[in-house]
N, C-alpha and C positions, 0 to 999 in steps of 0.2 A: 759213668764217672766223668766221660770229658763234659756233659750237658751240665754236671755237679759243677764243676768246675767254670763254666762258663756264668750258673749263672752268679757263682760267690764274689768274681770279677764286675758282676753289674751294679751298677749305681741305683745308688738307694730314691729314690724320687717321693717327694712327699705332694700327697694332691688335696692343690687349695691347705697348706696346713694354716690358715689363720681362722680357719673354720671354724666353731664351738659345736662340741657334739655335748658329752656328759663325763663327767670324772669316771665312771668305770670302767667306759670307754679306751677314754683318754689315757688311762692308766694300762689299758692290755696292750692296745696300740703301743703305747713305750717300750714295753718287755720283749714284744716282736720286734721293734728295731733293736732294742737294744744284743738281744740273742741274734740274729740276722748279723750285724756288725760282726759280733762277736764269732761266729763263724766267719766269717770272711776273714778276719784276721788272721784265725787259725789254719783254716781251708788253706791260705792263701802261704803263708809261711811253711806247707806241708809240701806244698808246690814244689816236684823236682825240676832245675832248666831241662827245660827242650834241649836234645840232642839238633841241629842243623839238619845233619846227614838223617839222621831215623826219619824225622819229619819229613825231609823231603821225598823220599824215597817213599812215603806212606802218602803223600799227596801224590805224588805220581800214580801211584797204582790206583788210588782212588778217584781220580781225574778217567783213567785212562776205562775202569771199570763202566763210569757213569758214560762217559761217551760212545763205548761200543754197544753199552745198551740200549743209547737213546738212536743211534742207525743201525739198530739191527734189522735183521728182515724181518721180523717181527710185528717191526714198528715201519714197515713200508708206506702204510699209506699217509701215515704223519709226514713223513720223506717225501711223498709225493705230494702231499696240500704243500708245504713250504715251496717247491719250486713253483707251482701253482703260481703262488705269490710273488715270486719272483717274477716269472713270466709278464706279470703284469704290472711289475713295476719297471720291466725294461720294456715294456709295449709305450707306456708312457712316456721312455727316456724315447723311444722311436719316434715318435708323434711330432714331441718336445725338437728333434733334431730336425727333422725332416719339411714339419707342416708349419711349426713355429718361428724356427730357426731361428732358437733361444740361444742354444748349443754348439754352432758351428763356426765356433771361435777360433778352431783349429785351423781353419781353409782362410785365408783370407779373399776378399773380394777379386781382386785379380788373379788367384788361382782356383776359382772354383768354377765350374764348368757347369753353366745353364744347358739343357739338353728339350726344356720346354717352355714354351712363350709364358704360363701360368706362370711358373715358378719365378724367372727372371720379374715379372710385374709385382709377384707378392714382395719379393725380396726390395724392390724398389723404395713402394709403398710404405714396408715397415720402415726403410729407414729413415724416407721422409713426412712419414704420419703426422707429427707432430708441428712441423712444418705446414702441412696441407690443413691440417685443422687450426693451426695459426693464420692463415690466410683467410679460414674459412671466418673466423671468428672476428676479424676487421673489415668484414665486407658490412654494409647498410644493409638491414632486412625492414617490411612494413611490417612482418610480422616474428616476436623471436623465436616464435616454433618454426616458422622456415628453418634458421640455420641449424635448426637440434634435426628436422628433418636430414638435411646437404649432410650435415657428419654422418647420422645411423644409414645413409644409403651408402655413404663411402665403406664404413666398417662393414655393410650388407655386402658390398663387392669384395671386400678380404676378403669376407666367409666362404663365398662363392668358388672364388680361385683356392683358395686352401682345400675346400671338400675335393674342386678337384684334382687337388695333389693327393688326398688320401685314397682317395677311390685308387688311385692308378701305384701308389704306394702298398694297398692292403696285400696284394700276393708276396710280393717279398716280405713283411711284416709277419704274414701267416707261416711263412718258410723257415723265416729265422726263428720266431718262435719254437717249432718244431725240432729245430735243432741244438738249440740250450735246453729244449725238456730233455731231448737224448743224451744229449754227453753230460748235464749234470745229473743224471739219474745213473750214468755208469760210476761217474766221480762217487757220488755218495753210497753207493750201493757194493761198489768194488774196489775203488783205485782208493777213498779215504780209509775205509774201514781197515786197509793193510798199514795207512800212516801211523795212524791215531798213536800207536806207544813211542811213534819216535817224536810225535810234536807235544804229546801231552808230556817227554820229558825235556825238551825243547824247552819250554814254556816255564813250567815254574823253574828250572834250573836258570832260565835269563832273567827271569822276573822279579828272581830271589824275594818272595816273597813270601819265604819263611824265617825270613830276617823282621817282618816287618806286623807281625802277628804273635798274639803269645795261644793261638789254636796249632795243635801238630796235623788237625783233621779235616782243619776246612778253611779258604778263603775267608778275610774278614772284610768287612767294609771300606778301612783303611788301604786294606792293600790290592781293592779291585781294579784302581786306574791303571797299576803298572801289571796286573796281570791282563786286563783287557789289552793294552796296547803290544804287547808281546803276543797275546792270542790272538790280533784281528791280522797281525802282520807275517804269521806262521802258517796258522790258515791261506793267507792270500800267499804266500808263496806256493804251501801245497796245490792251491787250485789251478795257478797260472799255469806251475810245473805238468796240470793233470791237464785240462784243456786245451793246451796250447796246440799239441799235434793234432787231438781227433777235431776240434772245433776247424783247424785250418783245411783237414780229410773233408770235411762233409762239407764248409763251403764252399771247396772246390768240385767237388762230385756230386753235389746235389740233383737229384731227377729231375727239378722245375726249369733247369737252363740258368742261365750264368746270371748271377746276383747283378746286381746295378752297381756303380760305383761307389755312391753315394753310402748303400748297404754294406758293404765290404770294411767301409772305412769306421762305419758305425760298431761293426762287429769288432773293431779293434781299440773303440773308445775306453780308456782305463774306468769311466764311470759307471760300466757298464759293471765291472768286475767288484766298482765297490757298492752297488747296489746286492748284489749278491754276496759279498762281505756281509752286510749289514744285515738284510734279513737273515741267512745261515747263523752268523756270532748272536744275533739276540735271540735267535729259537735255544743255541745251546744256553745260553745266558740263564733263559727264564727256566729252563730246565734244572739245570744245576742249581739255581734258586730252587727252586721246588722239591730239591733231594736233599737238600739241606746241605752241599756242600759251598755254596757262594752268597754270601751277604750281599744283597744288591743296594745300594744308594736308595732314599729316597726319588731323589733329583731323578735318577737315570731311568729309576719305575716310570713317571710322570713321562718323560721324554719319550718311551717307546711308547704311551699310549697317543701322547698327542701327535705322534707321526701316524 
């Protein structure tokens, strides 16, 4: 009855109508829209309002169903590829921080603490690169692949100095790693699966987003932004809430010996948490798409594929 329902709400779309087909055609065609209409009109004035309170209370329960079943044990090893993933997008953020020093906007130059002659040189480098290949590029050459040469041997000695910051970087990188598989495989496996009924009533109850739908049984399209931005921000408090202690246990008791500095402050970078935001909320996302409970955007489809 609610699919009844949903689809007498739909808009009638006509494809290509300036097309000519044949009067018999054209004539059946009519009677179907017109009958089609015509149920809608009726359908639609048959329609009792939505109770607020029923609806909500039926999306709760149906939220909270869909969630415990898509982390159950059951479903362990889809639980385990997603952190997988994750893994490797905060390997990244690591790389990014460490080897790039894209990221370390936090520290400024006067309180960050060089500990190896590479590091200090790369750091130099990058931030007068532009400068140094500006110099390079007003020098007289006899020939202009000289100076194309003079630049790729400069960027050849970044690379140089960078590997070996990675080389001496990978042990800690392998450690922490090791330690976001373990405490988010207890999060999702034990400490979420107890949350779940209080965020999933958390959630549509701030989101009100049974105000903003005429479905009692499912998220609609319109009203995915204010339910996403209530679900990414509930989650991330449950996570912080769950992590917080054992992530701080295990980098400080770790068997390998005491983390670097550098690692320690990484470990506390907030973009860390939202990397793991984002991949966890779009596994449930596309999920809940696929049960039929969450209309997802166009746009947003597009968006997680081109990420």
């Amino acid at each position: 009855m609610r699919l009844r329902d949903e689809q007498l709400r739909a808009r009638v779309v006509f494809f290509e109508p300036d097309q000519e087909t044949n009067a018999e055609l054209d004539a059946i065609t009519a009677r179907v829209i017109a009958d089609l209409q015509q149920l809608q009109q009726v359908g639609l004035q048959e329609t009792k309002p939505i109770d607020p309170q029923a609806a909500e209370i039926e999306l709760i329960a149906h939220l909270r169903k869909l969630m415990e079943k898509m982390i159950s044990p059951r479903r362990e090893t889809f639980v385990l590829h997603k952190i997988e993933q994750i893994q490797r997008r905060i390997a990244k953020l690591f790389i990014a921080s460490f080897i790039h020093a894209d990221a370390g906007e936090g520290q400024s130059r006067e309180r960050r603490v060089f500990r190896h002659g590479d590091e200090a040189l790369v750091h130099v480098l990058r931030v007068h690169e532009s400068v140094l290949v500006g110099e390079l590029d007003t020098l007289r050459y006899g020939d202009e692949r000289v100076k194309n040469v003079a630049i790729e041997q400069l960027r050849k000695f970044q690379r140089k100095l960078i590997n070996e910051q990675l080389t001496r970087s990978k042990p800690d990188l392998e450690r922490i790693l090791a330690i976001y598989r373990d405490v988010l495989s207890d999060f999702f496996l034990k400490y979420f699966p107890v949350s779940i009924g209080e965020m999933c009533w958390e959630v549509v109850r701030e989101s009100q987003v049974v105000y903003m739908d005429a479905f009692s049984y499912k998220i609609g399209e319109m009203s995915f932004p204010a339910f996403r931005a209530v679900f990414e921000r509930k989650f991330l408090d449950h996570l912080l809430s769950a992590l917080q202690e054992p992530l701080a246990d295990r980098l400080s008791t770790d068997p390998g010996g005491n983390f670097r500095e550098e690692t320690l402050h990484f470990a506390a970078d907030p973009r860390v948490y939202a990397e793991i935001c984002a991949v966890s909320c779009n596994a449930f996302y596309e999920y809940l798409h696929g049960e039929g409970f969450l209309d997802l955007p166009v746009t947003w489809q597009r968006h997680v594929l081109d990420g």
